[in-house]
N, C-alpha and C positions, 0 to 999 in steps of 0.2 A: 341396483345390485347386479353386478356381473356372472354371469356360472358357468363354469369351465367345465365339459362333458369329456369324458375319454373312453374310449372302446372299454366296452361290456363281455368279462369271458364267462357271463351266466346269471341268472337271475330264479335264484332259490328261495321260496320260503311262502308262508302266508299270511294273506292280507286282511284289512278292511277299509271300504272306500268309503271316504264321509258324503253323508247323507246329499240325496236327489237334489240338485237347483229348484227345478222344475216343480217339485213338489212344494218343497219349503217355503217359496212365494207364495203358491195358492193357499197353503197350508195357515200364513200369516192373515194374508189379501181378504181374504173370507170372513173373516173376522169384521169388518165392515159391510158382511151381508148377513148376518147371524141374529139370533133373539139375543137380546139379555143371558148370560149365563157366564162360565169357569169351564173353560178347558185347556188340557196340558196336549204339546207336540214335543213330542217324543225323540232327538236325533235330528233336531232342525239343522242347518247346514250356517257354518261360522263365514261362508266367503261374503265377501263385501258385497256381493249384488243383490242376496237375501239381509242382509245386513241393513239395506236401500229399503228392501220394502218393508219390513220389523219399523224402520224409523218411520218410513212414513205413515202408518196407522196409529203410531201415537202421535202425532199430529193432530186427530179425530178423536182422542179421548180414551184409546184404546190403552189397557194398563197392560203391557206383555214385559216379563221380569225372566230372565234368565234360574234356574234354580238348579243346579250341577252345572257341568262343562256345556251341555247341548241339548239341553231340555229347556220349554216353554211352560209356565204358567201364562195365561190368558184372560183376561174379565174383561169383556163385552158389557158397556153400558147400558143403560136403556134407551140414552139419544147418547149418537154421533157430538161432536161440536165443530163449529166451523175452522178450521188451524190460521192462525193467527201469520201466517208467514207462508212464502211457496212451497212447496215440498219436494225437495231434494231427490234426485233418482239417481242418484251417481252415473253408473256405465253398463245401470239397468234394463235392457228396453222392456223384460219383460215387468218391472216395477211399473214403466210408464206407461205403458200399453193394455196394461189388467185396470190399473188405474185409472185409466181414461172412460173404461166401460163401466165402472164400478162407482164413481162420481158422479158423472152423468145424471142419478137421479135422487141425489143425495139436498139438490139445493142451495148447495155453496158455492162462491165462488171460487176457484180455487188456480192457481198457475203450476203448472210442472212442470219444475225444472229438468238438465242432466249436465255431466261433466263436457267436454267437446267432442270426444267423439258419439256420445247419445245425440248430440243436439246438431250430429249432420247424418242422423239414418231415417229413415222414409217415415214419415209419420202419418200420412194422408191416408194411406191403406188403413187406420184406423179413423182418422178424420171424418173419413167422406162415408161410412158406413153411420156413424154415429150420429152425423147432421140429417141424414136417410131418416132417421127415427124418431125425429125432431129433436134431438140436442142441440147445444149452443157449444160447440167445440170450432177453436179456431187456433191456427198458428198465428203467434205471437209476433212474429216478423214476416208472416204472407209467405214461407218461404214453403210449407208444408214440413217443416222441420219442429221442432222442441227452440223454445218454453211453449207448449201448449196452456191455449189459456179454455177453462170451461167455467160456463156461468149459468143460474138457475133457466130451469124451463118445464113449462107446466101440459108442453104440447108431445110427452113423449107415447111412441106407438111401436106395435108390433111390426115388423118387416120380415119379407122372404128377400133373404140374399145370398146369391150368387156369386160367390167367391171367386177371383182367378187365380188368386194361390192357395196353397194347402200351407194353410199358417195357423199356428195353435196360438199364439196371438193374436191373430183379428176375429177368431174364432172365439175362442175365451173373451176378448173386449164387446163383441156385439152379443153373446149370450146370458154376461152379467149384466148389461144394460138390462137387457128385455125381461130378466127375471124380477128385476124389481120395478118395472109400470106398474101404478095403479090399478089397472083394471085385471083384476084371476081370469077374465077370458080372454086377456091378450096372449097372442103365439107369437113369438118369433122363431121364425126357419134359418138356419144358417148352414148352405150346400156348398161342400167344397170339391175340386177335382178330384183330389186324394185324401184319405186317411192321416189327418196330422195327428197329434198326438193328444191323448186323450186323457191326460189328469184333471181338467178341467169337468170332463162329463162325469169321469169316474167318482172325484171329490163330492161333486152336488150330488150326486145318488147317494154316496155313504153319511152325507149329512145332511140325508131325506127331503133333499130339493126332488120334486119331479124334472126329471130329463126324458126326452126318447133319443135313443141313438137307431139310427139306419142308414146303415153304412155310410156311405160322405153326408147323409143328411142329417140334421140333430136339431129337435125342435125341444124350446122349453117356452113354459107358462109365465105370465105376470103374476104379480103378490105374493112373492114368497119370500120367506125366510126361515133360513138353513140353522140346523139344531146345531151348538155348540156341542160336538162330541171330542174326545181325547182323538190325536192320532199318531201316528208310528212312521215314520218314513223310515225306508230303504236307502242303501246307499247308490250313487249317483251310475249308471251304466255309462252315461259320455265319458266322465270321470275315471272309469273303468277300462276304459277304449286303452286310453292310454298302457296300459299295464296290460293288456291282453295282446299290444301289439307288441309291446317290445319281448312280449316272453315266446309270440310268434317266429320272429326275427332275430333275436338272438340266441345264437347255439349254446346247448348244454342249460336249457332252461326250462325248469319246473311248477309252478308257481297254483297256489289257491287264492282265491280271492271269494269272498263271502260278505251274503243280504246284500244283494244287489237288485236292481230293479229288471225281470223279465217283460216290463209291458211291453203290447203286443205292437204299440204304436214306437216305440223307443227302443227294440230288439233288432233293428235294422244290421246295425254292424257286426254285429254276433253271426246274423244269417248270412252276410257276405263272405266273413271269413268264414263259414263253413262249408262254402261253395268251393272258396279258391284251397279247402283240402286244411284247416287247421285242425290241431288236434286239441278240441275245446268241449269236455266233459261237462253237463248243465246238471245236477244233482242239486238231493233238497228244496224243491218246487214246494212252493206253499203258498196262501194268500195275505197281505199285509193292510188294512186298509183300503180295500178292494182295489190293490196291486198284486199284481203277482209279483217274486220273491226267491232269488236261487240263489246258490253257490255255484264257482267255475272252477274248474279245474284246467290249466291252462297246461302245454306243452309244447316247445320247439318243434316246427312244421316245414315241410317243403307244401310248398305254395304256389299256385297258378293266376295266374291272371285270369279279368274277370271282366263285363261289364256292369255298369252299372251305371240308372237312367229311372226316369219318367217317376211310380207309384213308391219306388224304394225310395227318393230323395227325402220327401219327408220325413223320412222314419229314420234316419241317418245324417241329415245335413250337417251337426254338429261335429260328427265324427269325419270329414271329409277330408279335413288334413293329414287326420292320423292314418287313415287308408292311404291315402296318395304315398306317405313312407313306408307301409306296409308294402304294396306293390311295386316299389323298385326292388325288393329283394322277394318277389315272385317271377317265377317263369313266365315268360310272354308277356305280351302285352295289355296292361288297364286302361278300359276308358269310359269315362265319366263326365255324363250328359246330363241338361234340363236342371243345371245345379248356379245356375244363374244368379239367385238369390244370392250367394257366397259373399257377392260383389255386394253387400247389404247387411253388412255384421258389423263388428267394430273397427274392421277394416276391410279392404279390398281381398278377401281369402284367397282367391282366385290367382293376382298376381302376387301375394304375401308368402304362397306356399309355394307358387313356381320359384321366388327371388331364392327362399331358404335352401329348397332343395335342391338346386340347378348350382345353388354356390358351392355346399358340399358333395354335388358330383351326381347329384342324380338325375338321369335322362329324363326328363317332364317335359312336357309342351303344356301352354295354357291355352286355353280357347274361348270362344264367347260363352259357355257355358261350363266351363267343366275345364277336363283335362286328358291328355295322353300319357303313357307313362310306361317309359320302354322298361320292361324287368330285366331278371337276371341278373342283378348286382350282387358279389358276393358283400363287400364292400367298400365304403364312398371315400375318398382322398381327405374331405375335414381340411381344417390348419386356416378355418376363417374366423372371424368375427359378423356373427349374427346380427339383426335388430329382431324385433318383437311385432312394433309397429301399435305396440299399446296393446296386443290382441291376446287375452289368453292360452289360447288356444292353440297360436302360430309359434306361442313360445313351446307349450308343452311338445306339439311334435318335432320341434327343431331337436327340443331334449332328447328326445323317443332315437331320432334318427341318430343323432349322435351316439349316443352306443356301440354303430355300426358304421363309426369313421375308423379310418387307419391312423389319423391323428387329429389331438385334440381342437375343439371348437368353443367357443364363448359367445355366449349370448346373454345380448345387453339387456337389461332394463326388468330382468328376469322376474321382479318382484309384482308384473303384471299379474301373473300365475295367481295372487292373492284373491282377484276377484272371485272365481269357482273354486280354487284350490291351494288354501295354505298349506295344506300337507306334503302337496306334489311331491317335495324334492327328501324329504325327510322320511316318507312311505318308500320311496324309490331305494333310500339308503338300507333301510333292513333288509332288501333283497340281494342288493351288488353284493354279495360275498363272494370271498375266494375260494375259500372250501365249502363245499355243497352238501345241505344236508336235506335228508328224507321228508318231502312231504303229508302232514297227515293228512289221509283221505278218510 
């Protein structure tokens, strides 16, 4: 599916963002670490990458039945059973990735699979942590890539590891392992450079797993299993980036967006644009399932350039497209370092976002890690045809940016967006209006 973007003269009105990614898997995922019980989530998230992991828990026995538009009923067996077939992770990593630690001590054999672009992004950083702990976790073609194959093993133990990325995936995969060894005096430690994001610790505390959090270090216990409770998810803040940028960047624009997710680990881009001078009102703070929980009130900004580097990447990496378009129509110069990983998504981000933006006219340089990005654009020339590159992400900001061509832009294959967000283009439409109406605050 193709979509044709044309200059934006405003963006009036208010929103809601469907619910967190991030959450919705754990929120699913957990359910394979749980007692016996019934519990409902609340605002689970419809995009196909949660979608990946929903299917693959009933694989295991798990009965999770839709009951409204986006609510979960839940029944946790008393035993797991072993799935009869591989299990499917689409263009999930973090389906494959939680999976891998969450297995591990289950006793089954079991293979995970993904679609092609899962099954050429790094998998070994979860690999080689997990054979650490005596698992039997091996790539399936030696390549350190997907179909991961794991198989019983009776030798599993506590590790202190020393992370070199701040990844909330190998983080979340080496602490579901360790929480269920045999032995309640098993610890495992898991230290990371940075602060990645933290629904994983946050989750097991609310569903009375012992955790310790201290600061990059996070140690939890062997034998346990996490109380089936109801929970509530927020709406998605990456998700959100989106629409906070374009109401930045586009003149004559007002906009609310409400229940979104403030954690403290996922707040990254919200703090950037407040630095480079956005006018972004945070109201209605509250807690959701031991998230924090706002509403924004967004408005058309003059903007500076900024940098941006080292402890903020994690807390952001997701959003790094959408900033790179936000900063060509800032003042001065963006630059954006130690974002290396980029090159480690569903595509090469790195050079996915220079190709998009440099077409429609925006001064970018790419570098081994990041990028430059000359501002001051009022706005960009447009009058191309895009690709996507499979990547959600690269598509939504190609959108974003498009708003602020002088003439219109198409971009192919648009219906990647479905992964995280089938609303994107339909949320987007209630606000393009022509005539501008008053926001409730």
């Amino acid at each position: 599916m193709d979509v044709v973007v044309k200059k934006s003269k405003g963006l009036i009105g208010e929103i809601e963002i469907p619910s967190d990614k991030s959450i919705s898997h754990r929120a699913i995922l957990f359910s394979l670490l749980m007692k016996e019980g019934t519990y409902y989530i609340k605002n689970f998230s419809n995009g196909e990458d949660c979608l990946s992991s929903l299917n693959a828990v009933k694989l295991f026995g798990v009965d999770a039945q839709f009951i409204g538009k986006n609510d979960l009923k839940v029944i946790v067996p008393a035993q797991l059973k072993s799935p009869a077939q591989p299990v499917y992770c689409g263009n999930s990593g973090t389906t494959m990735r939680l999976l891998a630690g969450i297995l591990c001590a289950k006793g089954f054999e079991v293979v995970l699979e993904g679609d092609l672009s899962l099954s050429n992004r790094p998998m070994k950083r979860v690999i080689e942590p997990l054979n650490q702990m005596g698992a039997n976790v091996s790539s399936l073609n030696n390549n350190d890539k997907a179909p991961i194959v794991i198989k019983p093993s009776s030798h599993l133990k506590g590790i202190i590891y020393n992370s070199k990325l701040a990844s909330a995936q190998v983080k979340s995969c080496v602490l579901l392992c360790g929480m269920q060894i045999e032995n309640s005096a098993s610890i495992t430690k898991f230290i990371e450079p940075f602060s990645s994001r933290d629904h994983t610790e946050r989750l097991i505390e609310f569903l009375n797993g012992d955790i310790n959090v201290n600061n990059n270090e996070i140690t939890i216990k062997g034998g346990q299993k996490l109380t089936p409770k109801d929970i509530a998810i927020p709406g998605d803040v990456s998700s959100a980036a989106f629409f906070i940028a374009a109401a930045l960047i586009v003149p004559n624009s007002h906009i609310k967006i409400k229940n979104i997710n403030l954690n403290s680990t996922r707040r990254g881009i919200i703090d950037v644009f407040l630095r480079m001078g956005a006018k972004i009102e945070i109201i209605n703070q509250h807690v959701v399932s031991n998230e924090e929980v706002c509403d924004v009130i967004v408005k058309s900004s003059k903007l500076k350039g900024t940098i941006v580097e080292k402890e903020e990447i994690p807390k952001l990496i997701d959003e790094i497209p959408i900033l790179c378009v936000t900063a060509l129509f800032a003042d001065g110069k963006t630059i954006i370092k130690d974002a290396q990983d980029l090159k480690n998504k569903e595509t090469d981000r790195i050079i996915a976002t220079y190709k998009n933006l440099s077409q429609m006219g925006g001064k970018i340089t790419p570098t081994d890690d990041g990028f430059i990005i000359e501002g001051g654009q009022k706005e960009l020339q447009g009058n191309v045809s895009l690709e996507c590159y499979h990547d959600h992400r690269i598509a939504m900001s190609s959108y974003v940016c498009g708003l602020m061509c002088q003439n219109a832009i198409t971009i192919k294959e648009f219906e990647w967006v479905n992964i995280s967000f089938p609303a994107f283009l339909s949320l987007f439409n209630t606000i393009k209006q022509k005539e501008h109406k008053n926001v409730n605050k």
